[in-house]
Each structure stands twice: as structure tokens, then as C-alpha cells.
C-alpha positions in Angstrom: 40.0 -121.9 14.1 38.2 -118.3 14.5 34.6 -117.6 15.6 34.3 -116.4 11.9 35.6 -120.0 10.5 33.1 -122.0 12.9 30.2 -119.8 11.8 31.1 -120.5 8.4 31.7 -125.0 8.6 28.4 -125.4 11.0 26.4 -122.1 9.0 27.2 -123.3 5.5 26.4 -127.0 6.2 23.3 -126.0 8.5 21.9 -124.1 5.4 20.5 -127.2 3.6 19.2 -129.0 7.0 15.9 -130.5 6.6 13.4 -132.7 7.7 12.4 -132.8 11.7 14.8 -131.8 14.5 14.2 -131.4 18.0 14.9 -128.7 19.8 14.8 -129.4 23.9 10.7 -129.8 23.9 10.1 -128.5 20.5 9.8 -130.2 17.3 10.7 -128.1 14.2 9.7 -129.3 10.6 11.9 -127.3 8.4 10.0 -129.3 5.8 6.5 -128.8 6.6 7.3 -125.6 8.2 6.1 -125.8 11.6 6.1 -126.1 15.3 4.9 -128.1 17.8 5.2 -129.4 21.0 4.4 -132.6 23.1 2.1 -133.2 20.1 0.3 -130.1 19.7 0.8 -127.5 16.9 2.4 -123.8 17.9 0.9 -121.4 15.2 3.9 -119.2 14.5 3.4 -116.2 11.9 5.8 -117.1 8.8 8.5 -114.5 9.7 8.4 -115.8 13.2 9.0 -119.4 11.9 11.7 -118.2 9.3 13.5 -116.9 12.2 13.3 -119.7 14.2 14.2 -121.8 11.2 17.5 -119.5 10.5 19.0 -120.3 14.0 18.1 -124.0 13.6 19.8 -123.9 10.6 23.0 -121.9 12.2 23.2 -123.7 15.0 25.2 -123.8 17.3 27.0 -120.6 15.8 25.6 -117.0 16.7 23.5 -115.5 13.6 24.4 -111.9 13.4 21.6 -109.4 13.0 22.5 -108.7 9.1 22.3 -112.1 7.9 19.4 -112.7 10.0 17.6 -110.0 8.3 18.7 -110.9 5.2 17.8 -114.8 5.2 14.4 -113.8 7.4 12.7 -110.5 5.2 14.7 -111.8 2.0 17.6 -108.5 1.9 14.5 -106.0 2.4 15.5 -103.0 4.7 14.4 -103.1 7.6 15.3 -102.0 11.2 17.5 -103.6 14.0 14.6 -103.3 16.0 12.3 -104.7 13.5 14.4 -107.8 14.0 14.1 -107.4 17.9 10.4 -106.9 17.6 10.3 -109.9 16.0 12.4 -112.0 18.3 9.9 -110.6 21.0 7.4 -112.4 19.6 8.7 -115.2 18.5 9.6 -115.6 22.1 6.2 -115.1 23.1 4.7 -117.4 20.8 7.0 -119.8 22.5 6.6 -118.9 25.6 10.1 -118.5 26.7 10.6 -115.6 29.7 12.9 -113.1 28.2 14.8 -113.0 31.2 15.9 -116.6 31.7 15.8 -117.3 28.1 15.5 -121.4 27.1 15.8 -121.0 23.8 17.1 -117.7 21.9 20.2 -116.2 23.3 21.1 -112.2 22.0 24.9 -111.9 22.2 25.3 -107.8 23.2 25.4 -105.9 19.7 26.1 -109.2 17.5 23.2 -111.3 17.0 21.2 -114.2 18.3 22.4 -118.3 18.9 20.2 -120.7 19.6 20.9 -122.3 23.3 19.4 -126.0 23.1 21.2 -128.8 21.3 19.7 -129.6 18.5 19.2 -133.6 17.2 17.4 -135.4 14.7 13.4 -136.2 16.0 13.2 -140.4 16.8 11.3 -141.1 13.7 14.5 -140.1 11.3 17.3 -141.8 13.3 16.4 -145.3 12.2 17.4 -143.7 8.6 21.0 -142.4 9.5 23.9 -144.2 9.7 24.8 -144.8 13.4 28.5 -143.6 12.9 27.5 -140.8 10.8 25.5 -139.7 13.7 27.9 -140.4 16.3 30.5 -138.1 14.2 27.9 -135.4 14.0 27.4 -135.2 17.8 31.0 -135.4 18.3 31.1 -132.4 15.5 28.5 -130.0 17.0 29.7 -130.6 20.7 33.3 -129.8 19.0 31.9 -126.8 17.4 30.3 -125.4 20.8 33.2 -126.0 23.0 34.9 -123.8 20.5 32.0 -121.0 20.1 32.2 -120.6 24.1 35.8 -120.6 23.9 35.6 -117.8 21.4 32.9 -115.9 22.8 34.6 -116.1 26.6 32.7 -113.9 29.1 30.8 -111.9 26.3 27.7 -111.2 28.0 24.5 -112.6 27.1 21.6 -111.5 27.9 18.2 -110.2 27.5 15.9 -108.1 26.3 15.6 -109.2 22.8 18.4 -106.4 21.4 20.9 -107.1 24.9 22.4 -103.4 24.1 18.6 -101.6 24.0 18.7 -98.4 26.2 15.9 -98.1 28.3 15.0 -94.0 28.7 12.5 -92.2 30.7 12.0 -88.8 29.8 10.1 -86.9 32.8 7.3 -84.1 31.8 8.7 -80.6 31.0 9.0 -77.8 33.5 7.3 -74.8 32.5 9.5 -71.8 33.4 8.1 -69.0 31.5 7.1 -66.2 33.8 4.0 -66.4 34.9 3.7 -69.8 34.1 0.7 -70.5 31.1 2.8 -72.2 28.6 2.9 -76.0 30.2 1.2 -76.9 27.0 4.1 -76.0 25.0 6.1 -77.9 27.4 4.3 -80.8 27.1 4.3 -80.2 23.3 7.7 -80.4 23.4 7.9 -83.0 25.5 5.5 -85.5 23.4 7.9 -84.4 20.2 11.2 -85.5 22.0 9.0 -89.1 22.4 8.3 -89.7 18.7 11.9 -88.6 17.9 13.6 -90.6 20.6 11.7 -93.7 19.6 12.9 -93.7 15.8 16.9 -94.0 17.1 18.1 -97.6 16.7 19.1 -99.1 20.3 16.2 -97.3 22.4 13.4 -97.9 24.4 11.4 -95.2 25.3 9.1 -95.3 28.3 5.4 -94.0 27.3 4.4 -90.4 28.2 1.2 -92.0 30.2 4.2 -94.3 31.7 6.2 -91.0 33.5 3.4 -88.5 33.8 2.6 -89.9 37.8 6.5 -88.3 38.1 5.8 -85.1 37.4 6.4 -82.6 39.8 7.8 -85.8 42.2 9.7 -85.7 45.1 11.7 -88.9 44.7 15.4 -88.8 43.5 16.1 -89.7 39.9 17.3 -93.2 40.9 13.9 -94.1 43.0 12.2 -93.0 39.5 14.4 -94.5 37.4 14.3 -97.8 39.3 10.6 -97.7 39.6 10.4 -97.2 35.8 12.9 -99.8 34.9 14.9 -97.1 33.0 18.9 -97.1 32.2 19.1 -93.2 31.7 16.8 -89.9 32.3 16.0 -87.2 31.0 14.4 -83.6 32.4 13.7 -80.5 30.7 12.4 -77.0 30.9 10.8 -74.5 28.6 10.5 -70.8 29.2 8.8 -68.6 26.5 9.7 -65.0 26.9 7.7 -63.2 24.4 9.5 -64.0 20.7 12.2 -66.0 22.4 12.7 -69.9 23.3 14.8 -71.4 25.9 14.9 -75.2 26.2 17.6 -77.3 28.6 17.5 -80.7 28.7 19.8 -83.2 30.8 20.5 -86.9 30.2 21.1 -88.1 33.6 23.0 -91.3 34.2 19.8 -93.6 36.5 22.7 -95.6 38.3 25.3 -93.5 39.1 22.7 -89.9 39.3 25.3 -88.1 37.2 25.4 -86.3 34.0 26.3 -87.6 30.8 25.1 -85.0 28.6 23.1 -81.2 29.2 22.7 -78.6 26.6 20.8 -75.1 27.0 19.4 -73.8 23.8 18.2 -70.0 23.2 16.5 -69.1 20.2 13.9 -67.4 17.8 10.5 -68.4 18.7 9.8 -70.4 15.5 8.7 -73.3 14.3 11.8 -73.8 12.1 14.0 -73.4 15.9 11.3 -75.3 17.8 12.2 -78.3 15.1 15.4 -77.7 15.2 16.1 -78.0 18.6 13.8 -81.0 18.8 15.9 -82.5 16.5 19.5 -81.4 17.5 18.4 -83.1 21.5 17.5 -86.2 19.9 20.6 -86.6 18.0 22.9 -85.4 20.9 21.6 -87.9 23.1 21.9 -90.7 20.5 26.0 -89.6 20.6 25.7 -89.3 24.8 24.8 -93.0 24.5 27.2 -94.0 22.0 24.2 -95.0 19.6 24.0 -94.6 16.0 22.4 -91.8 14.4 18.5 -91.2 14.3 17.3 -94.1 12.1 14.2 -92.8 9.3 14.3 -91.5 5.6 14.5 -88.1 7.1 10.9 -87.5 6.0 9.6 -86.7 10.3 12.0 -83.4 10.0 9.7 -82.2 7.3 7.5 -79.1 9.4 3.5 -79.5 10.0 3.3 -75.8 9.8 5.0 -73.0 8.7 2.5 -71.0 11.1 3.8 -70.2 14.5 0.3 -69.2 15.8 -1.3 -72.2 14.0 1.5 -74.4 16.0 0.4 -73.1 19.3 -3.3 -73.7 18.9 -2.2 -77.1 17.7 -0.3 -77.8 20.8 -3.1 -76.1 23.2 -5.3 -77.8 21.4 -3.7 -81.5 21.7 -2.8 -80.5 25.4 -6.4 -80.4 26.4 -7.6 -83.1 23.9 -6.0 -85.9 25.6 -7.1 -84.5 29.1 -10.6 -86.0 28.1 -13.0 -84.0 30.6 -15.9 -82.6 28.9 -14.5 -79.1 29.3 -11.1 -79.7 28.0 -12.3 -81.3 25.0 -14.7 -78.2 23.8 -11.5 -76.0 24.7 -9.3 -77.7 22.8 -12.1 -78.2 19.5 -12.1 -74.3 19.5 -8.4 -74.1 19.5 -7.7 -76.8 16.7 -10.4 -75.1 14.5 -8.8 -72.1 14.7 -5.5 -73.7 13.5 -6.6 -75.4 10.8 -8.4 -71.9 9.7 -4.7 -70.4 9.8 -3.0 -73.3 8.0 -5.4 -75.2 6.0 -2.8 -78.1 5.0 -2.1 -78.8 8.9 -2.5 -82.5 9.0 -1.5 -83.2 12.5 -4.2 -80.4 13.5 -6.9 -82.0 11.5 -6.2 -85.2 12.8 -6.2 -84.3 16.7 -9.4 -82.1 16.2 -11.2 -85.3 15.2 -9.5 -86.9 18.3 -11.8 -84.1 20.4 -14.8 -84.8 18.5 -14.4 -88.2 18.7 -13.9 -88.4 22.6 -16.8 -85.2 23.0 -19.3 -88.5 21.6 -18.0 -91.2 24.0 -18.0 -90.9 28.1 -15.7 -88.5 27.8 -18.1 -85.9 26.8 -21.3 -85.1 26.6 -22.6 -84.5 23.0 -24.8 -86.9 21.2 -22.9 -89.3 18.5 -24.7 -87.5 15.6 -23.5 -84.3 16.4 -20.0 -84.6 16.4 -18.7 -88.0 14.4 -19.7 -86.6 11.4 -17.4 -83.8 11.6 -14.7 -86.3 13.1 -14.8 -88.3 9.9 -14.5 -85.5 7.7 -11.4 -84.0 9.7 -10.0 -87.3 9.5 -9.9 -87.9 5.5 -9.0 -84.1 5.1 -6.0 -85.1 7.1 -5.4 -88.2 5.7 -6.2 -86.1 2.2 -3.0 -84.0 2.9 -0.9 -86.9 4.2 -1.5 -90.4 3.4 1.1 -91.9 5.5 -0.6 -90.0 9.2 -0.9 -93.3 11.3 -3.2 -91.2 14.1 -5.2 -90.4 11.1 -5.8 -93.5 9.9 -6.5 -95.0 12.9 -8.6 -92.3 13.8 -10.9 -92.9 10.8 -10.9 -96.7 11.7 -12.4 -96.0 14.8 -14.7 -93.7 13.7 -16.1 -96.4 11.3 -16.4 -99.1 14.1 -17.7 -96.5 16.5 -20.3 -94.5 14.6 -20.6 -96.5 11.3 -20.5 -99.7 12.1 -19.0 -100.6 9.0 -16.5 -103.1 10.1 -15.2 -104.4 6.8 -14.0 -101.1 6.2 -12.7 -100.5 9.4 -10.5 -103.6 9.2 -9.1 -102.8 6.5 -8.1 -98.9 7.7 -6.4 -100.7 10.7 -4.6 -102.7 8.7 -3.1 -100.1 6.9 -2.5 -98.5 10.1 -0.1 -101.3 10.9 1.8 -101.0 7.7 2.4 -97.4 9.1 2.9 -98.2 12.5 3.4 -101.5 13.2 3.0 -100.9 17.1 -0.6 -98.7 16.2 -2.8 -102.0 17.4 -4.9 -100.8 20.7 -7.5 -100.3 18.5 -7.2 -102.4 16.3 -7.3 -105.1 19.3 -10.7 -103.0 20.3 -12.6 -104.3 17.2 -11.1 -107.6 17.0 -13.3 -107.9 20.7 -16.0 -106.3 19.3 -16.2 -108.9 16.4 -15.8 -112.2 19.2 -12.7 -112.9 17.4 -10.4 -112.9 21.2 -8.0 -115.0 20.5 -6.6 -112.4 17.5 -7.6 -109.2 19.9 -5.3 -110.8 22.6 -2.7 -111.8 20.4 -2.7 -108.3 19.1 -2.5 -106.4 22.2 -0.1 -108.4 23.7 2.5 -107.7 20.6 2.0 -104.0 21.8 2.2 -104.7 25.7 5.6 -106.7 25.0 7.3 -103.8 23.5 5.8 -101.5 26.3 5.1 -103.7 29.3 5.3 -100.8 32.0 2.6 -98.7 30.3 -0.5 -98.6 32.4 -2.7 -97.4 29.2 -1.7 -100.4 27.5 -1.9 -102.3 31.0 -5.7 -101.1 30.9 -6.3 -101.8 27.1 -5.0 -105.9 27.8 -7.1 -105.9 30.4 -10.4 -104.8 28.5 -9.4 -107.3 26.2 -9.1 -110.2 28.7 -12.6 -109.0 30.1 -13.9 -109.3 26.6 -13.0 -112.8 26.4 -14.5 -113.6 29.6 -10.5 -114.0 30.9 -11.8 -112.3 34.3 -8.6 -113.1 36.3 -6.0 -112.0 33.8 -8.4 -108.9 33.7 -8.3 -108.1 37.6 -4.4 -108.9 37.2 -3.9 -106.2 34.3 -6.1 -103.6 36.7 -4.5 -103.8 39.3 -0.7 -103.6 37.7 -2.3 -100.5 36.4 -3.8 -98.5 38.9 -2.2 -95.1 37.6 -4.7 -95.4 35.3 -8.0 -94.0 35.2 -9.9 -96.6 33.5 -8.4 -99.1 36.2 -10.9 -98.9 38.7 -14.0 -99.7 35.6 -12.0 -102.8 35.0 -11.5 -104.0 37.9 -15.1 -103.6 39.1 -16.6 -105.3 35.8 -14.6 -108.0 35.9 -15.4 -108.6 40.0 -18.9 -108.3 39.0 -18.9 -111.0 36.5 -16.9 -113.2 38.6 -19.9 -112.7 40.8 -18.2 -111.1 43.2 -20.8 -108.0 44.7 -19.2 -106.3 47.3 -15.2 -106.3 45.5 -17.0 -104.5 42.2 -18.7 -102.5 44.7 -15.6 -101.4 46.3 -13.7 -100.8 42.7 -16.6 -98.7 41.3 -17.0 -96.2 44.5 -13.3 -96.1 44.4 -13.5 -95.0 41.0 -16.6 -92.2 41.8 -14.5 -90.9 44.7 -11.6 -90.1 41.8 -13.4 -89.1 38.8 -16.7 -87.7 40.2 -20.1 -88.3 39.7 -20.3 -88.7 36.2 -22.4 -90.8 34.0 -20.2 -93.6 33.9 -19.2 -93.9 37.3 -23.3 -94.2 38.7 -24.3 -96.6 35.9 -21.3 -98.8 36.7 -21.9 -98.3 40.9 -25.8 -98.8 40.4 -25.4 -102.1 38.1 -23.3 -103.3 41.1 -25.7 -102.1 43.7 -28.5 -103.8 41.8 -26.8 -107.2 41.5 -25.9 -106.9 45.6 -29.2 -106.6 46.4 -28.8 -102.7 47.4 -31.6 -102.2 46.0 -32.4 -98.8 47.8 -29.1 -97.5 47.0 -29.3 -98.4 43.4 -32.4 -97.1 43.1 -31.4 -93.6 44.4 -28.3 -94.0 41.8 -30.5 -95.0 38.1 -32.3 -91.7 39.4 -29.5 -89.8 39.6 -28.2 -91.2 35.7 -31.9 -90.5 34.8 -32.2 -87.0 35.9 -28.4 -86.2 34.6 -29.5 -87.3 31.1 -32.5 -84.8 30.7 -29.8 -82.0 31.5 -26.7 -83.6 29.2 -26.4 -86.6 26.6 -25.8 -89.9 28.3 -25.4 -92.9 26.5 -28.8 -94.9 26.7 -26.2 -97.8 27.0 -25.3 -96.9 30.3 -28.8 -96.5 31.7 -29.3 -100.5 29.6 -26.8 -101.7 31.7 -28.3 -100.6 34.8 -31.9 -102.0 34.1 -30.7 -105.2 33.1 -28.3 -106.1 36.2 -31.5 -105.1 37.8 -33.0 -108.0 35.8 -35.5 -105.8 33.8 -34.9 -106.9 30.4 -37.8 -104.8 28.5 -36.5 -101.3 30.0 -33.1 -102.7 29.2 -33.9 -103.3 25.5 -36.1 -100.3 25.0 -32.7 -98.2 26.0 -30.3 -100.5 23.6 -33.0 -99.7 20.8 -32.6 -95.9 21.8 -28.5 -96.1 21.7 -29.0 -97.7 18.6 -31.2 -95.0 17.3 -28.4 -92.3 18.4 -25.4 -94.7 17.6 -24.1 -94.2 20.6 -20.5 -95.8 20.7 -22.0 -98.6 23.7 -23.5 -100.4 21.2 -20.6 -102.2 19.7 -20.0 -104.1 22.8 -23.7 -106.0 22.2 -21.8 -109.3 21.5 -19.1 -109.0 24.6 -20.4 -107.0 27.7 -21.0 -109.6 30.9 -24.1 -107.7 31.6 -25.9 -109.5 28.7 -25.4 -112.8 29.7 -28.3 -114.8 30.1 -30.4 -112.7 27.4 -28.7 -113.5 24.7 -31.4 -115.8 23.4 -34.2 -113.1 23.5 -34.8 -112.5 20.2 -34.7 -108.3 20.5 -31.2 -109.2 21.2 -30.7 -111.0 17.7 -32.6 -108.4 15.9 -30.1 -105.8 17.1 -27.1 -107.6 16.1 -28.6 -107.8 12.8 -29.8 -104.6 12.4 -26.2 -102.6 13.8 -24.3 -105.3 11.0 -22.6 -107.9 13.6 -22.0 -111.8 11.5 -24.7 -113.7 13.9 -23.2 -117.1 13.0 -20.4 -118.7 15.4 
């Protein structure tokens, strides 16, 4: 009997199973559709459960990934790594560690098998015929004896795709003479991302993931083993005045050897520059023996026709997501400028409300009013010339949580920005904290820190949500597997701090000065600490410092708040929260989940506010 003929006797009978069934400790209700175990409920999402339900139902034969996504999304197209999405979270929901799997097995480039035995739940037994059972267990143990016959030493493993690539793709070089074109070679470098992450059978490591390894010293091993990456890649760029050389090599992370390297010369363009971008992406699909670049070819279609407009764009992007004050109002005058040359530029439009965004949060220093205006209206002309722009719809969700503090709205522009990007959620997972709702915001975040685990931004962004929720240790955890990032250092210290432990935030937040400077953020967070110590003298000297800083900049009145009320002066603290409410200054959304609120919550300026920025009062 062939693996093909199994499949078929235990698939075809397993089709019409019903009733309750026990999987090692889980009880499964193809009925009632649902989950529980040792009594209480799991809450699976209904894809998740018609998953689950589909290699119940198959058991103990493998499911392969075509009939799984056929039985599961009902024949609609979607992705092999839809399906392995999916799995992730079904396992998650679970509970199962991907890497010693209890319950889902993937067999490498076939499909998924259940790995328990499955048998009827106690309270059905009494109904069955004691021989017919005893024929059924001697038929399924049959049947599995033969499947591991069959399958021999195929491999099995994890993660949820067992044949998923892992590639880390280091910054660009900048060759050109002279140097000044790094921009473009990060540019370039950001493009090769997006394209690499639409091929079936990859995982690509984040941008914010391998930027620590540029310009490193280590060996390609000691970086690839450090990033938990199969293969790398490296790259230059040289721009000689109307000419473009590119080489890339795909570098083999076990053996340090080349599997594929290609050196292109060409036209300075943006048709080449595509081109190129494209041709990389494809040979390296072929280098790993993967199939071709999965998409409806619509990403090959060009932003601009404009080579000028393309190089403000990239200058302009290249500084926006440097986030210093300086670097934003660079890049503002270089995106305005593009969209001036090219008028239908969506990607342009969408990053220049990016910079205004950022140039009204900490990150820069213009008031709210001045510059989220012109953020939203950059974001609906983008989203004006293309729809389907997930940074522009998200963009325009955030702008309505941060400045307009219309969250039904807002909700529903994320939500859309999922059905573009399905992996889009950070801030999404931002308002869902915002809005008290924690379990959703966690749940949320976690579905995009499963499919990017060693990503430090995303490291940070679970761990603002765990702070949110008052999870204080998961928080400290998340900060400190993070520390690449810039934002660690905030979260560790705020979540010390409301642990109650002084002297740690104390440590965190100086730690955090002595890297990013003496900026706004960094004294109100060290003199909130200092106050709650009982450094009184120091954080004295430090509110002074944030005072005198904001006559000569705009600083959020929600960081000088924060300061007066860890030092337990609640009517300075309010009269600041009624002036960031009065500038809409971005602090204010975090009324219902910052720490440094608790214990006046009850003062009735407190419920005013909430009413008054449009936050649902009730529990």
C-alpha cells in the first residue's frame, strides 16, 4: 500500500469525523468548533481552528499544503506562506514551541501531519461498540506504522515551512568616488528587502535586524550565526556620474562560500535601477533552488519615471528614518522637492508625511499643529494616487490616533492596512494599548514578532505593549533582548520604575542620556526617576533643564506632566496635560496606560480629559 493510498483510506474516512476527540491534552469539538483544555476554552480565530480541524480530520496521514489550503481558505489563492503564517499561529495559540513541536509536524516541502494519537473524548466511548473501537485502534496504529514506513528518515522539522530560507542581507557599500551616495545604497538595499520578502520559501531578516553589521569586523559565519541566517548577502553601489554599478554576492553562512555573484553596469535610470533590483531577486530565488518571485507582477510597476525625483525620494527616506530633528527637516525639503518634480509619486508623498509625522513627536521639535496637518494631507494624496500603499494607509491611521483622536476611524484605516499587509500591525498594536484593549494589542504584536522574532524594533514595540498592560517583567525581558535598539533603554527604565524599582530605572535612563543626548525625552524620563528616588536636588536641576529647553524648542507638555507628577504634584501635573491637550501633542493618547498616573486616576481632571480627547470611560 503507497503513502498516496494511506492518505486516501484514513483522509477520505477522516473527512466526516465528528463529535469530540482528544488530542494528547486537548479536546477538539469538530462539532461545536472549538478547543479547550483541562477544562478551559482556547479562543482560536476560525482559520486557525479550520486548520487544526483539517489535520484532525487527516490524521495520522500528512496533509499536503494544496489540500490544506484548499479545505482551510475554501480553493481561494493564497500563498505557501500564508499557510505557514498561519500554522505559526495556530501554534502559538496552542502554545506548542516550534522547535520541539507536540502537536503539528511540517514534513520538508510536503505538508503538515498531526503527531499525537488521536481517540474519541470519555464521554462518547460508552456510545461505540467496544470491537468497533478496538478495530479502529488496531486501524490507525496500522496506518502509522505504515506512514513512518513510507516516510523513512524524511526529515521533519521546524519552522512552520521546514524548507524556509533564512537570509540576511548586510547594508550596501557605498563605492562611488568620493563617497556621498550611501543613501542610494541603502535605497537599494531597502528595495532588495521588499523584493526578497515576496519569494515563496524566504525569510528575510529586518533592515533594523543587520544594520548593527555594517561596516563589521566579524566573518560572515559569526554574523550569520548571530543572526540565525542560512545564507548572506553583501553588496555595493558606485555611482559614476550617468552610470550604475551594483554587485551583489549570496554567500553560503555554513560553508563561507559562494553560491551565486553577479556584477551589473548600467544606465543610471530608474527603468535599470528596477531592473537590476529585480533581475538580483530572481537570480537568488534560482541560487536557492526556490521558485520564482511570488506577486501579480503589480510591485515591478515604477514609482517614477523621474530620475532626479527618485534620488530626492531616496535622500529623502534616508534621513526620514534617521529620526534626529535635523535629519527630518533635511529630508522634508528633499521629498517636497520630489513630489514638485513628479506629482503622482506616491511612495514620496507617503514618506514625506512619515517626516512630518516624526518632526511632531520626540523625534523633533515642531508643535503637533504645525506639521500633522500637512502629514494628513500627504497621506490621502498618496493614498489618492494608490489605494493599495500599506505605508500610506497606516500612515494616515496613525495620524488619526495621534493628532485626531478619532479612533473609530483609525481602526478602521488599520484594518484595511492588514488586508494590504497582513504583517503591517505595530501600529495597529499601538492603539489597541491606547484603547485598554491589551489582551488584542498583545495578541497582535506577537503575530508580527513570530514571523520576525530577531528584530529588535519589533523586540521594543512587544515590549511597550507589555508595559502597557502593566506586564512589567515580560517588558524588562523584551528590552533587554533588544538592546540594539534605541528606544530600549526608555523601556527598560519605565518599566523598573513602576516595578518600584529607583535606582535600576535610574541606571536605564542615564544609560539612555549618555547615548542619545540630552534631549527632551531623555531629562523628563531621568528627572521622573530622580523625583521618585528621592534625588530631589538632582531632579530639580533636571525639570529646569526640560523647562528652560522648552522656551527655546517645542517640548511636549506631556513630558514636563510626567515629571511633576512622579514628583507628586498633581495640579502642575494636570495644568501641563491640559496644555498637551490644547497643542494635541501625541503624549496624550497614553492618558489611560502610562504608570505615571497611577494613583490619580480618580481625580476628576483626569476624567474630564478622557472625555474631552474622546477615550470610552466605561470598563
Amino acid at each position: 500500500m503507497t503513502e498516496q493510498r494511506v492518505e486516501k483510506a484514513v483522509g477520505n474516512s477522516g473527512r466526516s469525523a465528528s463529535g469530540r476527540l482528544r488530542v494528547d491534552d486537548l479536546l477538539v469539538d469538530l462539532d461545536q468548533a472549538a478547543v479547550s483544555r483541562g477544562g478551559k476554552p482556547i479562543d482560536l480565530p476560525e482559520l486557525s481552528f479550520r486548520l487544526l480541524a483539517a489535520l484532525v480530520r487527516y490524521a495520522p496521514a500528512r496533509v499536503d499544503k494544496d489540500q490544506l489550503i484548499a479545505e482551510v481558505w475554501d480553493g481561494a489563492v493564497v500563498s505557501d506562506e500564508t499557510l505557514a503564517q498561519r500554522v505559526r499561529l495556530l501554534r502559538q495559540a496552542l502554545g506548542e514551541d516550534s522547535q520541539n513541536p507536540r502537536y503539528i509536524a511540517a514534513v520538508r516541502g510536503r505538508g503538515y501531519r498531526l503527531i499525537p494519537d488521536i481517540s474519541a473524548d470519555e464521554a462518547f466511548a460508552g456510545r461505540r461498540s467496544p470491537a468497533l473501537a478496538r478495530v479502529a485502534v488496531a486501524f490507525v496504529a496500522a496506518a502509522l506504522a505504515l506512514l513512518f514506513w513510507t516516510w523513512g528518515d524524511d526529515p521533519v522539522n521546524d519552522p512552520a515551512d521546514a524548507g524556509l530560507v533564512t537570509l540576511a542581507a548586510l547594508p550596501f557599500k557605498d563605492m562611488s568616488a568620493g563617497g556621498g551616495h550611501q543613501f542610494f545604497a541603502d535605497g537599494m538595499h531597502d528595495e532588495l528587502l521588499s523584493r526578497l520578502a515576496s519569494i515563496n520559501g524566504i525569510s528575510v531578516i529586518s533592515r533594523t535586524s543587520v544594520e548593527p553589521y555594517r561596516d563589521s569586523d566579524m566573518s560572515l559565519p559569526s554574523i550569520a550565526a548571530a543572526l540565525g541566517a542560512d545564507s548572506v548577502i553583501e553588496g555595493s553601489v558606485r555611482v559614476d556620474n550617468d552610470r550604475l554599478r551594483i554587485t551583489v554576492q549570496l554567500i553560503d553562512a555554513a560553508t563561507d562560500g559562494h553560491r551565486w555573484a553577479e556584477s551589473y553596469e548600467r544606465e543610471l535610470s530608474v527603468q535599470d535601477i528596477f531592473s537590476i533590483q529585480q533581475d538580483v531577486a530572481e537570480q537568488i530565488a534560482r541560487a536557492l533552488e526556490l521558485e520564482q518571485v511570488a506577486g501579480n507582477g503589480a510591485g515591478n510597476a515604477l514609482p517614477t519615471e523621474s530620475l532626479e525625483a527618485y534620488r530626492l525620494f531616496l535622500l529623502g527616506h534616508y534621513h526620514t528614518f534617521k529620526q534626529t530633528p535635523e535629519d527630518l527637516e533635511a529630508a522634508v525639503g528633499f521629498l517636497e522637492k520630489a513630489v514638485q518634480l513628479d506629482d503622482q509619486f506616491a511612495e514620496a508623498y507617503a514618506t514625506l508625511g512619515w517626516a512630518y509625522s516624526f518632526l511632531g513627536s520626540e523625534y523633533g521639535h515642531r508643535a503637533p499643529g504645525d506639521v500633522y496637518p500637512k502629514a494628513r494631507e500627504v497621506a490621502l494624496r498618496a493614498l489618492s494616487i494608490d489605494a493599495g500603499l500599506a505605508g500610506a494607509r497606516t500612515l494616515y491611521a496613525d495620524i488619526l490616533t495621534w493628532y485626531d483622536w478619532d479612533f473609530a476611524a483609525a481602526e478602521r484605516e488599520y484594518i484595511k492596512t492588514l488586508d494590504l499587509d497582513p504583517l503591517n500591525v505595530l501600529g495597529y498594536a499601538l492603539f489597541l494599548s491606547t484603547q485598554k484593549r491589551h489582551d488584542e494589542a498583545i495578541a497582535v504584536v506577537e503575530k508580527r514578532l513570530a514571523a520576525a522574532p530577531n528584530d529588535p524594533y519589533v523586540r521594543v514595540n512587544a515590549g511597550w505593549r507589555y508595559y502597557d498592560a502593566g506586564q512589567y517583567d515580560r517588558a524588562i525581558a523584551a528590552a533587554e533582548s533588544a538592546t540594539e535598539h534605541a528606544d530600549s533603554a526608555s523601556l527598560l527604565g519605565w518599566a523598573r520604575l513602576a516595578q518600584g524599582d529607583h535606582d535600576g530605572a535610574i541606571d536605564a535612563f542615564e544609560a539612555d542620556m549618555n547615548e542619545q543626548g540630552r534631549g527632551p525625552r531623555q531629562l523628563s524620563n531621568l528627572a521622573a526617576a530622580c523625583f521618585r528616588a528621592g534625588r530631589l536636588d538632582t531632579a530639580r536641576d533636571l525639570l529646569r533643564e526640560l523647562e528652560a529647553l522648552s522656551k527655546e524648542r517645542f517640548v511636549s507638555p506631556g513630558l514636563i506632566a510626567a515629571v511633576h507628577f512622579a514628583a507628586d504634584d498633581a495640579d502642575a501635573g494636570f495644568a501641563q496635560l491640559e496644555n498637551a491637550f490644547r497643542q494635541r501633542s501625541r503624549d496624550v493618547i497614553f492618558l489611560q496606560v502610562s504608570a505615571i498616573l497611577n494613583g490619580y486616576r480618580d481625580d476628576p481632571r483626569y476624567a474630564d480629559l478622557l472625555q474631552r480627547v474622546g477615550f470610552r470611560t466605561a470598563d
